[in-house]
N, C-alpha and C positions, 0 to 999 in steps of 0.2 A: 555863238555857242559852239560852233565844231561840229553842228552834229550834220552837215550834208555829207561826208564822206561815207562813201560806196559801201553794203556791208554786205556781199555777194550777189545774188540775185534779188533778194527782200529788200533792196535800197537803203538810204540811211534814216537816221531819227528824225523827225521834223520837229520844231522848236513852235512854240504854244506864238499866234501872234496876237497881240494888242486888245484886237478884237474878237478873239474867238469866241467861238462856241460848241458847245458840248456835242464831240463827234459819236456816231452809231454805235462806235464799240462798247465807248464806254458806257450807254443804255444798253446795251447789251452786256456788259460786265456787270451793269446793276442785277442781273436775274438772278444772281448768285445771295446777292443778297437779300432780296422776296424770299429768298428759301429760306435764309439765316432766321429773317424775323419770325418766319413762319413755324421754322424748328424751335425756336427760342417762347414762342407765345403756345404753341399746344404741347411742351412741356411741360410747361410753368399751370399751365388749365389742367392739366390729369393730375395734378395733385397741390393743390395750393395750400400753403402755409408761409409762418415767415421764414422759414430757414431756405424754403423753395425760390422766393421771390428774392433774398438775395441771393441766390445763385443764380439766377437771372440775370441780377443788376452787373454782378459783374462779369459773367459771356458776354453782354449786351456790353458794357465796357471797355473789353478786351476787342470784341468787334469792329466796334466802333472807332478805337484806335487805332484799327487797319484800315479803318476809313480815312479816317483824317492824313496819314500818312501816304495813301493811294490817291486821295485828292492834291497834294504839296508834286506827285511825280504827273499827272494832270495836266498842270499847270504851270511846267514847263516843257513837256513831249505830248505830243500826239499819240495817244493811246493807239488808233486804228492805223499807224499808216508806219511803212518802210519794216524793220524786225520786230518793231517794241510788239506786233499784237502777236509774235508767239513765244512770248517768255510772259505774256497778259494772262495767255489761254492757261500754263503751267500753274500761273497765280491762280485762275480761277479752280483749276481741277485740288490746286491745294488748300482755295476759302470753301469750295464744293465739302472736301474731307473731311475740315474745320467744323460746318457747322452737323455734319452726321455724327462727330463726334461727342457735340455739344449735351445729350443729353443724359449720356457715362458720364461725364466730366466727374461727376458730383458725384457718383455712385459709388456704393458702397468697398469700402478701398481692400475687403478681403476678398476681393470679387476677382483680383484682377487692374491694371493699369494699360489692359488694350484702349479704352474709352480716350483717358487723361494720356495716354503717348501720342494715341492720332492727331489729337486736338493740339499737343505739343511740336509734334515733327509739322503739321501742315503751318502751324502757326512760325514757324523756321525758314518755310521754302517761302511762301506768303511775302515776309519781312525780306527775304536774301534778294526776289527776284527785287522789290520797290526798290533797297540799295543798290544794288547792281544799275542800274537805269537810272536814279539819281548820281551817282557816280557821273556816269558815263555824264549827265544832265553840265554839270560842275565840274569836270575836267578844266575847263579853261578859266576859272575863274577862283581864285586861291583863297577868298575871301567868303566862298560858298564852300568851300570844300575846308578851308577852317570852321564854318559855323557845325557842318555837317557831320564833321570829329566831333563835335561836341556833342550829337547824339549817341553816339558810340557807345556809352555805359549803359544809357537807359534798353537802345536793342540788347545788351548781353544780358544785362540785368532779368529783360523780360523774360528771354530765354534761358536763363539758368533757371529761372523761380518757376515755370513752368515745366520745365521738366520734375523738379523736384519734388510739385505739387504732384507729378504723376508716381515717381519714384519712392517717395519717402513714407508714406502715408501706408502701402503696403506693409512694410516693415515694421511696422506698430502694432502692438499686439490689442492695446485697448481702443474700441471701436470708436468712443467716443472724441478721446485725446487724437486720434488718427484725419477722424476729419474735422475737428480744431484746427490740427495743423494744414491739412490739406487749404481750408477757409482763409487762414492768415496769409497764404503764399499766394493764395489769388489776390487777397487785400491788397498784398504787397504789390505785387506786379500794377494794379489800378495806382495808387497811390504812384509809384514812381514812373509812370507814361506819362501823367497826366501834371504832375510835377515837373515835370522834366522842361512841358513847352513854356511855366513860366519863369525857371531856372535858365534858360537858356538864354530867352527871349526874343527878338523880333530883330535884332541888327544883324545883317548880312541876306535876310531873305527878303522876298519882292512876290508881287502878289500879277503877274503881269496883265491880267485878263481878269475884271473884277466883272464881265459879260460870263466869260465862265466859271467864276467859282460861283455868285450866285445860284445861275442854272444849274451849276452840280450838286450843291445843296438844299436846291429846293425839289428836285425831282427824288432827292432819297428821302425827304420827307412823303412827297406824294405816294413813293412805294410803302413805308408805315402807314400811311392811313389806307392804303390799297390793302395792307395787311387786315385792318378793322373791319373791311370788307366783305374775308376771306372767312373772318371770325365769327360775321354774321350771319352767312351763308352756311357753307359747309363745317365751320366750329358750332352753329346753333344747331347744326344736324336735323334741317328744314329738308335736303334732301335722300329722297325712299321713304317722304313719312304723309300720310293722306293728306291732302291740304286740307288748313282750317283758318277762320276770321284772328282768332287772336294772333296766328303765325303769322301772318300774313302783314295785321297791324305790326307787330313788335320790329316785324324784318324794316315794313318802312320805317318807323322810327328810327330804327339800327342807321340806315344810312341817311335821313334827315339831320341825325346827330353828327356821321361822322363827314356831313359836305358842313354841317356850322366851322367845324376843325377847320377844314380846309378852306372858306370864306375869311375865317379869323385873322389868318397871317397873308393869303395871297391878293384880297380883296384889297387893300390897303398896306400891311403894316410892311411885306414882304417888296413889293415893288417899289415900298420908298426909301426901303434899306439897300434894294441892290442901289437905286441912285447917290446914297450915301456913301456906300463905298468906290462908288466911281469918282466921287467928288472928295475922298480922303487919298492923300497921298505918301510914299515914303514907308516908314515908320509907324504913323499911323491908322492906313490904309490895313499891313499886314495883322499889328492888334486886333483890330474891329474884325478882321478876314478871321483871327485866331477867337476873339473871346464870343461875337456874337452866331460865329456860323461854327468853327469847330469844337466849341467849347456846350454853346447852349442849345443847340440841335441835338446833343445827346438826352437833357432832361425831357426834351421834347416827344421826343421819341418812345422814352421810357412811361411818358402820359399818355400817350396813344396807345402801347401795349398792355398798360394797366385796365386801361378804357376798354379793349379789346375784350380783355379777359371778362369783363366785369359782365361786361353785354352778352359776351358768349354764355357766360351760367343762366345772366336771366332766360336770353334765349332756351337753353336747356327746360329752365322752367315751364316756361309757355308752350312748348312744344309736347310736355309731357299729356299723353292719352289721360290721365287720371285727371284732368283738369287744375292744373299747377298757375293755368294763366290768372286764378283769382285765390291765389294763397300763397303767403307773405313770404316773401324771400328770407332764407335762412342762411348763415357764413358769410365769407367778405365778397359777396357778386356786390351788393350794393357801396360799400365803402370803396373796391377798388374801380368800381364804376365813377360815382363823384371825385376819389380820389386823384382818377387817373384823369379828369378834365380838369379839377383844381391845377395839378403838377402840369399839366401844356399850356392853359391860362395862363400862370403864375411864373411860368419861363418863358413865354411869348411876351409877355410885361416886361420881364428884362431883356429879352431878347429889345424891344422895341426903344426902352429908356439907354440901352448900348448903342444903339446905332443911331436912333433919332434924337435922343435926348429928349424927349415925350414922354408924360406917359397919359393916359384914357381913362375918365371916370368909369364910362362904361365898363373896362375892362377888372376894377377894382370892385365895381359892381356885381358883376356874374362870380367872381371869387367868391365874395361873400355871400353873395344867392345861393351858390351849391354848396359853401361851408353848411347854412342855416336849413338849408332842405335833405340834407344827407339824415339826421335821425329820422326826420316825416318819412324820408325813402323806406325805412326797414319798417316804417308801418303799414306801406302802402302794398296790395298786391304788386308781385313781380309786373307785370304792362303798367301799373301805376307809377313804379318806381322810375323804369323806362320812358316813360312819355315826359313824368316830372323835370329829367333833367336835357329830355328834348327840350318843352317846353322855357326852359331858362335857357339854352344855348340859339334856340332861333327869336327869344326877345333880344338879347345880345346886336345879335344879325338886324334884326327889326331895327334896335334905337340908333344904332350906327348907321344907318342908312339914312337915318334923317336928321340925325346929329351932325354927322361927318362929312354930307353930303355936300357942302361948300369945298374941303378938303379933298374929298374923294375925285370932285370933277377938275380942280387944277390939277390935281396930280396924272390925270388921264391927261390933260392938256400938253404938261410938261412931255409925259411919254411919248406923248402922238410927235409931237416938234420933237422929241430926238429921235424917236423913227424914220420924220418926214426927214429929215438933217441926214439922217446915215443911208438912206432909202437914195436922196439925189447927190452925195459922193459917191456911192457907189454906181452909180448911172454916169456920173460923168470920167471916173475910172475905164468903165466896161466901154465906156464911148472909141478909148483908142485903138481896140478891135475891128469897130464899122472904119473910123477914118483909116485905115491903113490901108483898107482894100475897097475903098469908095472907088469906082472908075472915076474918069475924069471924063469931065462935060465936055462934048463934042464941039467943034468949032463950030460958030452960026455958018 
């Protein structure tokens, strides 16, 4: 790769090995994004509608494509080590900007375009520092640096339409035509990101550590449900407020529901896809890396914030002094409740028939259980509604466990042997540090 050469006192780039795994910084670069989610879902809860919720979809979108592309520079540099972590730090103070910006975006475009330019200028520096580093990544290698031309349009493209989303919209006189257009630019910008990676396609790129693209995909999963967490706590506004039995139940159900999430993909479907992609190579390898982690980790995502939001109203509900925990939920708390587990379900599904080529009755199961109990939901009190769709997410949990449970334990097996496999190479690796300074045995 080129990259050991000297770059002052900060040392050079270190190149991603074989077997890595996901260094400090970049858990520590995730903080940035806890906050994105966090701005992104109690936005979308102070005023819900559908005009709100796609403007959601696509921040969340645009986001998300800074992920995907901050994951590709990842994965062939070492985030934390030699210069790369302060031109990381500048990215994060510019995703920092990005998501403060995030909730002007969409405001009202006679207001002003301070909101939509921050969100524009951070979303520039963001993009310039990942190129700058992948450059540097592909210097040596003409066939990465052809591929990497090839994205070329789509950065300009985002970045033209993003500005203009912020520029143009003012200059409209009728309120309504203004944010039409402002809506179609951000449309645009989704559409051609997202276009772009199966326009391009997968020849010329290498996926070299499939130990850390999965762990970098699955811990920005863990921080979205960390997010549903956040929503049950402090979005249900449990705290400063007297403690009571129904709060109390609703909060555990809040997180009952959101560890089935997290059981759903890591107990099984998740650990046997990172092994799938260590076991695809080439070509293949980077699709599966493209369609099942950077592609369908977005829908996934967008199902946990819906979830998020949905629990947070009931919450609201049950917490309310007038006694709200036994009178029916009213607006979309319960639809984007169900909805929002149907849509992680339902792309956990693909997720699982992409990589494994499976797929789970069980899982076709619980779809259909929350399609069919979503109208019961808006009959049932708020905590009813709440428990209902605990209640189907940990039978789920329940029938796989004794379903699956032949499945579940080889695949534990499998793990363990290549644990125990990489646990005594690397033992006999570290071995040539003791032999080199072994005294030597005394003469009898």
């Amino acid at each position: 790769m080129g990259g050991f050469r000297r770059r002052g006192h900060l040392g050079p780039a270190v190149p991603i090995a074989p077997g890595a795994r996901v260094d400090r910084f970049e858990v520590f670069f995730d903080l940035v994004f806890v906050f994105s989610f966090f701005i992104i879902t109690r936005a979308t809860a102070a005023n819900i509608s559908g005009r709100q919720l796609l403007h959601a979809g696509l921040v969340l979108a645009v986001l998300w494509w800074c992920w995907v592309v901050h994951s590709l520079v990842a994965t062939r540099v070492r985030l934390g080590e030699g210069y790369v972590p302060v031109l990381m730090v500048i990215a994060m103070a510019a995703l920092f900007s990005f998501a403060l910006g995030l909730p002007q975006a969409f405001s009202d475009p006679r207001g002003g375009a301070a909101g939509p330019m921050l969100v524009a200028v951070s979303y520039v520096v963001v993009r310039g520092v990942h190129m700058i580093l992948y450059q540097h990544v592909v210097r040596d290698s003409p066939q990465e640096r052809r591929q990497l031309r090839r994205f070329a349009p789509e950065l300009v493209a985002s970045i033209v339409l993003l500005l203009a989303a912020a520029l143009i919209p003012p200059q409209i006189a009728d309120t309504d035509t203004a944010a039409m257009v402002r809506d179609g630019l951000w449309i645009a910008v989704v559409l051609v990101q997202y276009a772009t990676g199966f326009i391009v396609g997968t020849w010329g790129w290498g996926v070299t550590s499939a130990e850390h693209w999965t762990e970098r995909y699955d811990l920005i999963l863990i921080i979205a449900l960390g997010e549903s967490v956040i929503s049950v706590g402090v979005g249900g506004n449990l705290l400063g407020q007297q403690v009571t039995w129904p709060a109390v139940a609703a909060a555990t159900l809040g997180i009952v529901l959101t560890a089935t999430l997290w059981w759903a993909h890591f107990d099984f479907i998740g650990p046997a896809a990172r092994i799938a992609l260590h076991a695809a190579e080439g070509s293949p390898r980077v699709a599966m890396a493209r369609d099942a982690y950077a592609y369908l980790y977005l829908p996934m995502i967008a199902g946990i914030i819906l979830f998020s939001i949905g629990s947070e109203e009931i919450l609201h509900q049950v917490t309310d002094p007038a006694g709200g925990s036994t009178q029916r939920m009213h607006g979309p708390a319960v639809p984007m409740l169900f909805g929002g587990l149907i849509c992680y379900f339902a792309v956990n599904m693909l997720f699982q028939i992409r990589t494994l080529h499976t797929v789970t009755w069980t899982r076709v199961g619980v779809i259909v259980a929350l399609a069919v109990a979503l109208p019961l939901g808006h009959l049932l009190p708020a905590l009813g509604a709440l428990a209902l769709a605990t209640a189907i997410c940990v039978g789920l949990v329940a029938v796989e466990v004794l379903v699956l449970s032949g499945s579940r334990r080889a695949l534990r097996a499998v793990v363990f042997e290549e644990r125990t496999t990489h646990e005594a190479s690397e033992a006999a690796w570290r071995a040539r540090w003791h032999d080199k300074h072994e005294p030597e045995n005394p003469a009898p």
